[in-house]
N, C-alpha and C positions, 0 to 999 in steps of 0.2 A: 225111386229110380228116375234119374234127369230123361227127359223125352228128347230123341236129338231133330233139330229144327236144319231142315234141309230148305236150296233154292231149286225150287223146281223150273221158273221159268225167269229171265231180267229182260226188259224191251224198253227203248227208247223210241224219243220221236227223235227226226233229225233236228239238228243245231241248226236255229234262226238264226243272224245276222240281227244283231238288236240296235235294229235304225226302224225309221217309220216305215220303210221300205223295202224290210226286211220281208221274211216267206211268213212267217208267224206272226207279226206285227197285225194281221187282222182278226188273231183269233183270238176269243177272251179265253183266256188263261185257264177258269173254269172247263168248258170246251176243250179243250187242246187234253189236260188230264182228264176226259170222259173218254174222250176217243182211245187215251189207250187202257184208261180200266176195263172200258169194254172188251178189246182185243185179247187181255189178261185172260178174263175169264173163258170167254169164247172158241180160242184156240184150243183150249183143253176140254172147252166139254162139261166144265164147272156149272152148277148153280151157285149163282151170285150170294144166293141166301145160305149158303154154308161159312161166308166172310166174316171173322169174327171183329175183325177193326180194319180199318183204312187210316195207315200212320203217312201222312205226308207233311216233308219236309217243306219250310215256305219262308224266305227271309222276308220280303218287303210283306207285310201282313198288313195292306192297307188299300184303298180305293176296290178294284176288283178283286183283291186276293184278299181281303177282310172279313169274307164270312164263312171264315172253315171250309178252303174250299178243296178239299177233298172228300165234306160231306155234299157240297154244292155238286162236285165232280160225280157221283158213284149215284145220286139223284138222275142227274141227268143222263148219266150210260143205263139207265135201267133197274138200277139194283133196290131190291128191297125195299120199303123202309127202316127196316129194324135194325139196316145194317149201320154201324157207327163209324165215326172218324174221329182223328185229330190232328193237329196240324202242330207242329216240332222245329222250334226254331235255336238252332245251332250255329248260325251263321252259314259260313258255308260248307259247313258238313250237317248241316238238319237234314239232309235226307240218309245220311251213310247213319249218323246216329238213328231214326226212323227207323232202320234196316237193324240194328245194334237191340232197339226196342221193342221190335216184330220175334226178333228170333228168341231174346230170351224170355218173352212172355210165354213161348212155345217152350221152352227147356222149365220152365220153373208150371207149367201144366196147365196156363190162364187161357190160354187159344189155342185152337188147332190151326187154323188157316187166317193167316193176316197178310196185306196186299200192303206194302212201303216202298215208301218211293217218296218223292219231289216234283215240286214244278216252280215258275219263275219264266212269267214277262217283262225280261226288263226293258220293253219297247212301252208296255203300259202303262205299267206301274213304277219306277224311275229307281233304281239304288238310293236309299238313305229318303225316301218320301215317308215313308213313318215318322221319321226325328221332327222333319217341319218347323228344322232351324232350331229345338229345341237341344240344352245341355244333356246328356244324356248319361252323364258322370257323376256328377252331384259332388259336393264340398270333398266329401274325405276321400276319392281316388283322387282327384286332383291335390289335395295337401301330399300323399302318401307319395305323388311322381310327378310331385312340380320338378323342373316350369309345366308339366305336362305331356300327356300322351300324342302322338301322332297317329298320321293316318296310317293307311296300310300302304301305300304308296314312300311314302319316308321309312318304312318300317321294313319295306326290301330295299332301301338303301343302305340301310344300317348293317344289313344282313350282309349287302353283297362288301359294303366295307370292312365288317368283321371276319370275311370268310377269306376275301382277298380274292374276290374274282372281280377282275376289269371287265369293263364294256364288249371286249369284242369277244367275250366268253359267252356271255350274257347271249349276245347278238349269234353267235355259231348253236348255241342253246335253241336259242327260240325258231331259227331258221332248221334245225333238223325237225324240230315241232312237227313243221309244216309238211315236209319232204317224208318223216315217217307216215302221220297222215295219208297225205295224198296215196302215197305205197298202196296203205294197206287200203284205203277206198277202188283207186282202181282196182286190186286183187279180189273185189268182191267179200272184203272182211269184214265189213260192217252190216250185211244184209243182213244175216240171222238176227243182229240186235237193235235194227232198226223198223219200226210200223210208220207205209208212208201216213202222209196229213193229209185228207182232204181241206181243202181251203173255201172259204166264203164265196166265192167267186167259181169254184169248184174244178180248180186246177188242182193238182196232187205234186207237194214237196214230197219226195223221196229217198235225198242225199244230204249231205252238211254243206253247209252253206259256207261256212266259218274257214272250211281252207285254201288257203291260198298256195297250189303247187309251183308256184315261180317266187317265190321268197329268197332272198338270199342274204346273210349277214353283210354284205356289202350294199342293201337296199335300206336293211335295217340301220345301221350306222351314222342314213344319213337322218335319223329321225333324230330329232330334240327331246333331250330330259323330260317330263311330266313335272316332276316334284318340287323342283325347286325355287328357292327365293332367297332376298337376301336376307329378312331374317334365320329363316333355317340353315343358311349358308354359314351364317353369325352364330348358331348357336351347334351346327355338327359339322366345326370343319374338318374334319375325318370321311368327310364322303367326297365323293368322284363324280355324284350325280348321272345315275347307268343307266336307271332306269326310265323306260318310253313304250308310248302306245304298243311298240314293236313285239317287245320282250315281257310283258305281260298278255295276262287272259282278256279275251273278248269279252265284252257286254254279249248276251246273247238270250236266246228265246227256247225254254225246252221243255220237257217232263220226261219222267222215267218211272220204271215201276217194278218192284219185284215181288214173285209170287213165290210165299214163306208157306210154311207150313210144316207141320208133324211127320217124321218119317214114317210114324204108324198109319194116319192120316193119305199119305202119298200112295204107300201100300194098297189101302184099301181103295181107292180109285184109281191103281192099276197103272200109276203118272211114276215117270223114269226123272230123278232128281238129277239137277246138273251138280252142285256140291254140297258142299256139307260145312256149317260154321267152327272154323281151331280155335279162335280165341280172341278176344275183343279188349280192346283198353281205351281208354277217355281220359288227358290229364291234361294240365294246363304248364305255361311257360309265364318269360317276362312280359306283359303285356304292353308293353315299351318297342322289343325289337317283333314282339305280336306271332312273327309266320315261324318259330321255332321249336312249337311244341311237337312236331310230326317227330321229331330225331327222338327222346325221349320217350315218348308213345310209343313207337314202334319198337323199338328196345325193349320195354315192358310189356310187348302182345309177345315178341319173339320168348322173349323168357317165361311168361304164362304159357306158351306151346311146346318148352322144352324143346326149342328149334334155334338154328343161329341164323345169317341172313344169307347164309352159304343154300342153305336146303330150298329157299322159294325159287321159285324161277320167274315169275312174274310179278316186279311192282307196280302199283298205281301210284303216282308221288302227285296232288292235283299242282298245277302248275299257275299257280294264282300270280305268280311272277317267277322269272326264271333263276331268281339265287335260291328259290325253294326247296327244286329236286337239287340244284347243283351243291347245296349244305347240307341242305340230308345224305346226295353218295357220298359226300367227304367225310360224314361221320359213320355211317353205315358200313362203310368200305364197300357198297355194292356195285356188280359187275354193271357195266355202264348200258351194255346192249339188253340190260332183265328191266333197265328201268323205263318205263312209259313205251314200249317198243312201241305204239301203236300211233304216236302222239299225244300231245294233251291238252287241257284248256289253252295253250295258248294258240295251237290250230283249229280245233275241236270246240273253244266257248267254254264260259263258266257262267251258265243261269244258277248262281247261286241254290236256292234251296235243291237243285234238281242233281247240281254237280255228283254228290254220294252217290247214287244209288246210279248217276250216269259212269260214273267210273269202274264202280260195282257190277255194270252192267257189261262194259266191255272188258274188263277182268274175267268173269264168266265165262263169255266167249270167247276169250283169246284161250283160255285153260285148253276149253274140249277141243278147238281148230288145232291146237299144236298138241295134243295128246301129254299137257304137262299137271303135275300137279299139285302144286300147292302157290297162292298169289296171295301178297298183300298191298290192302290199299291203305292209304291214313291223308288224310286231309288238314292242314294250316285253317284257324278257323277265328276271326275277330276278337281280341278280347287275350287271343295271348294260349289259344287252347286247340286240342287237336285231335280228333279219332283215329281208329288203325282198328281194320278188323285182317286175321287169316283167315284162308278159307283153303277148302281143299276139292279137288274136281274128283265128281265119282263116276 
């Protein structure tokens, strides 16, 4: 008999601003995910030594984030030593995958209680400081997709060229970002899933940092392209060049965590599950136009749950650029006000590894605040691949 793997609890830190001057920019990255595995456990009353793994998500896995640092993390909150980690690199879904690996190590009977989640200083530790200017493709992807692959930057141009969305879509996009945001911060919507930081200095960040409530598509407009050049210009002249600092995710500072476990397990410690996992898919696209594997994926979690996309009421679409969600509702056909109600990385930050299980995390909470039940989330993820899990609120 499969064992069902429930979320008992998701918490985030707030969203850094990933400049040197940002609220998180003084904490090591280590630190920052102790502080809230400590909270994990603490708030429930858990001994740390019933943990059977600590799965965290972690893209740049180099300078401070290079020695498994979510065993480095769950040392320094106190925990055990017995208790184990590993660190899960999916690009920017390693922590929703992390989340993906927790739960069904619990369905297939390997753990009872596993803590997944993500973290990502990109004030520290810098996007792409792994590669170190190194080729990272090697002879036959490059033979297979000469003249070659792009970045993720040209790769939502391609997107918003294919989809046929202009600039000022783009730019209304990314400005509701902001404005849903800000909404739900004033309303008090993100306090359940946020634990403040104490800081170095011992001030205490509290809120996101990342949004900006006076945004407007007509502010955004006036920003300049990111991507472009004249050989790229020379070699896709089919693009519009839309995309800008504006209309994508922020660099940004965070950790997230959620505490998995055994509904048998939950039971017996007397802990009230927030949902329950429907159905999980992991598949890849063209790793050319890269952010398109989410539409696929998510089509193949809905058809594993014998659901269509009529039944959810909440999606998570991550917003790594804004022709993401805007191609996915195009293919999804989904209702416009179910998608990202709350904002997303591009008000809210994409600390890479942490982004999953931060999306995950205000998914959760949006379920039980609006008495709705059932959300999916799925993530664009480097390389052309994409996660998508359902979940359902209990």
């Amino acid at each position: 008999m499969t064992e069902a793997a429930v979320i008992v609890d998701a918490l985030r830190t707030p969203m850094g601003r990933g400049k040197p001057d940002g609220g998180l920019a003084g904490l090591h990255p280590v630190d920052l995910l102790a502080a809230l595995l400590k909270e994990t456990v603490q708030r429930h009353d858990i001994d740390p030594g019933l943990v059977d793994d600590v799965m965290i998500g972690c893209v740049s896995q180099s300078g401070e984030q290079s020695a498994t640092p979510g065993r480095m993390a769950l040392l320094a909150a106190g925990f055990p030593e017995h208790v184990p980690s590993t660190t899960i690199d999916r690009k920017c879904g390693s922590s929703q995958q992390a989340v993906h690996f927790a739960a069904q190590s619990i369905m297939a009977g390997a753990n009872q209680l596993v803590i997944a989640g993500g973290v990502e200083s990109m004030s520290r530790v810098p996007m792409g400081s792994a590669r170190m200017g190194q080729d990272p493709f090697g002879q036959g992807v490059q033979q297979r997709y000469a003249p070659g692959l792009v970045s993720q930057g040209v790769a939502a141009e391609l997107v918003t060229s294919r989809y046929q969305l202009d600039r000022e879509t783009l730019d209304q996009y990314a400005a509701q970002s902001h404005q849903r945001a800000a909404a739900h911060r004033e309303a008090g919507a993100f306090r359940d899933e946020i634990v403040p930081v104490t800081l170095p200095d011992g001030s205490v960040l509290s809120e996101d940092e990342t949004i900006r409530p006076a945004t407007t598509a007509e502010r955004l407009s006036e920003l300049r392209p990111s991507f472009q050049d004249d050989a790229l210009k020379q070699r896709f002249p089919e693009i519009n060049w839309s995309i800008t600092a504006g209309n994508a995710s922020q660099i940004t500072d965070g950790a997230s965590t959620l505490l998995i476990m055994s509904e048998t397990l939950a039971n017996k410690l007397g802990l009230k599950p927030l949902a329950r996992f429907v159905s999980f898919d992991v598949c890849g696209d063209s790793p050319l136009t890269m952010l398109t594997a989410p539409i696929p994926s998510s089509k193949r979690a809905l058809q594993k749950a014998g659901m269509n996309v009529d039944q959810i009421d909440h999606f998570e679409v991550n917003e790594a650029f804004a022709p993401v969600p805007l191609a996915w509702r195009k293919e999804l056909g989904a209702d416009p006000q179910r998608l990202n109600p709350r904002g997303g990385a591009i008000a809210l930050g994409h600390p890479l590894g942490a982004s999953g299980a931060r999306l995950m995390t205000t998914l959760v909470h949006a379920l039980g605040q609006n008495g709705q039940r059932y959300g999916l989330q799925t993530m664009c993820e480097a390389g052309g691949m994409a996660n998508t899990t359902i979940i359902e609120r209990l």
